[in-house]
C-alpha positions, 0 to 999 in steps of 0.5 A: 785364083784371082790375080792382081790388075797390072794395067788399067783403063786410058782414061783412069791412068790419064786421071790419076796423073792429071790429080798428081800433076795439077797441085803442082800447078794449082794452090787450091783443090775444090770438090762438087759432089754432083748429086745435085747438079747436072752433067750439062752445067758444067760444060759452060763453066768450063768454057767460061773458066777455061784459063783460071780453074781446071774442072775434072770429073773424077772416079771417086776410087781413083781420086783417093789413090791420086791424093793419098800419094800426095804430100799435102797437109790435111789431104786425107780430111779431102779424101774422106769427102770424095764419096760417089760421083765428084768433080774436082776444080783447081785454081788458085783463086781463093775458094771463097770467090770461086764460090761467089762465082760459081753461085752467079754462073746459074743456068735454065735447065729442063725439069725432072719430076718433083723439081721447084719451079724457079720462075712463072712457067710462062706457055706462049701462044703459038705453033708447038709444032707437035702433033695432036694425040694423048698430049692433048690431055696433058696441054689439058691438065696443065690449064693450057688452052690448045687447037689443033690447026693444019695438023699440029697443036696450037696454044690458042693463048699465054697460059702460065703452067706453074707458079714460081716455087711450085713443085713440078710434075713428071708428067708436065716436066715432059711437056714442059721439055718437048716445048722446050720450056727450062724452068730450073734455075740452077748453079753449083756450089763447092761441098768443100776445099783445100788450101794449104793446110786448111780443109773448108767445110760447105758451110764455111765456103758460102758468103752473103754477099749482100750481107757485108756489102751493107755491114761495110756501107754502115760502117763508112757511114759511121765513121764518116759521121764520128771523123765530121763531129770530131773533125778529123779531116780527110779528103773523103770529108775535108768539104762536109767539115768546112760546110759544117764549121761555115755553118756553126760559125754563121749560126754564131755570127748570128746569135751574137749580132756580129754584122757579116755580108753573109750574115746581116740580113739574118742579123737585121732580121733577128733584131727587128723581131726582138725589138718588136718583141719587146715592145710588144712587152712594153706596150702591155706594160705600161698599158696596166 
């Protein structure tokens, strides 16, 4: 008969305390599933992170237990999410910007078969320091031109390997790691997250920057034109208004011949053309 476990492993006792403890501590709880990421990406943002979020890799089992025992709105829509391996983050910086940073936080990884090129894969001239064997045909595949000299491989000059979005090889991924090249951009975004009452989708975490930046440009821009022509001043427009009023009250002084030292020059010489104008006119007239 198969009996029920009364103790468990240190570490998942010590995790499923940590998942109880930091809510109390944290307002937001953030998933990554880590399909797509590697182990090595995390360990500089916890470094860089280490006093505003807390990143725990999780057991998924283990995580459901911890959370289900909460009190918390709209926990269970989390628990669902925990499926495979994850990682959990707690902070109590808004989801949204927590994102933003973890989208700027990118590193340079090594590639595995079948990744995309994130740059020009740039091979520089010089000593590989590798020893001359099989691999020479793979330096060969790749389009990189070699000599063997004093024992080692040398590229005899800057060979570009792979094009930016090209796809990479298994067997130059391993040549592209024993030269110690990292073609992989990466960086981490959040799968989901809780807050309060409030379970946000992956899709409803992502944010274009750039996009609002130039919608909040524009619409300065707008309403700054719509504050001079109707000549609401503040102190973002008070001189653009009283370079535009000193500009139509000029331009009227003008047109109605009213003599200014600002304005005569102008005015003399807006009567000399008309006068000339006219008797031009004059002069046609009395010439029939």
């Amino acid at each position: 008969m198969q009996q029920n476990r009364t103790q468990y492993p240190q570490k998942k006792t010590q995790m499923y305390q940590q998942i109880q403890q930091l809510p109390k501590k944290y307002k937001i709880i953030a998933l990554v599933r880590m399909e797509k990421v590697r182990s090595s990406q995390l360990l500089p943002l916890r470094k860089k992170f280490k006093n505003d979020v807390e990143i725990i890799s999780i057991k998924d089992k283990v995580a459901q237990k911890a959370l289900a025992s909460l009190n918390m709105p709209s926990v269970e829509k989390m628990i669902e999410k925990l499926v495979g391996q994850c990682v959990l983050m707690f902070t109590n910086m808004s989801p949204h910007k927590l994102n933003i940073l973890l989208g700027k936080n990118k590193i340079m990884l090594v590639a595995r078969g079948g990744d995309k090129a994130s740059i020009d894969v740039v091979i520089k001239a010089g000593n590989t320091g590798i020893t001359p064997g099989p691999i020479l045909t793979d330096f060969k595949e790749a389009g990189i031109a070699t000599k063997i000299d004093q024992g080692t491989i040398w590229i005899t000059k800057d060979s570009t390997a792979a094009k930016k979005g090209d796809i990479i090889s298994a067997k130059l991924a391993t040549l592209l790691s024993k030269l110690d090249v990292k073609p992989v951009e990466a960086g981490i975004i959040l799968n989901a997250a809780l807050e309060e009452n409030t379970v946000y989708n992956q899709e409803e975490l992502v944010i274009d920057v750039e996009k609002y930046r130039e919608a909040f440009a524009r619409a300065h821009q707008e309403a700054m034109s719509l504050s001079i022509e109707i000549g609401y001043i503040t102190k973002e427009n008070v001189s653009a208004i009283l370079a535009r009023a000193a500009q139509h009250a000029r331009a009227l002084a003008i047109e109605s011949g009213y003599l200014t030292d600002e304005t005569k020059e102008q005015t003399l010489q807006k009567g000399h053309a008309q006068a000339v104008a006219l008797a031009s006119k004059l002069k046609n007239y009395t010439a029939q």
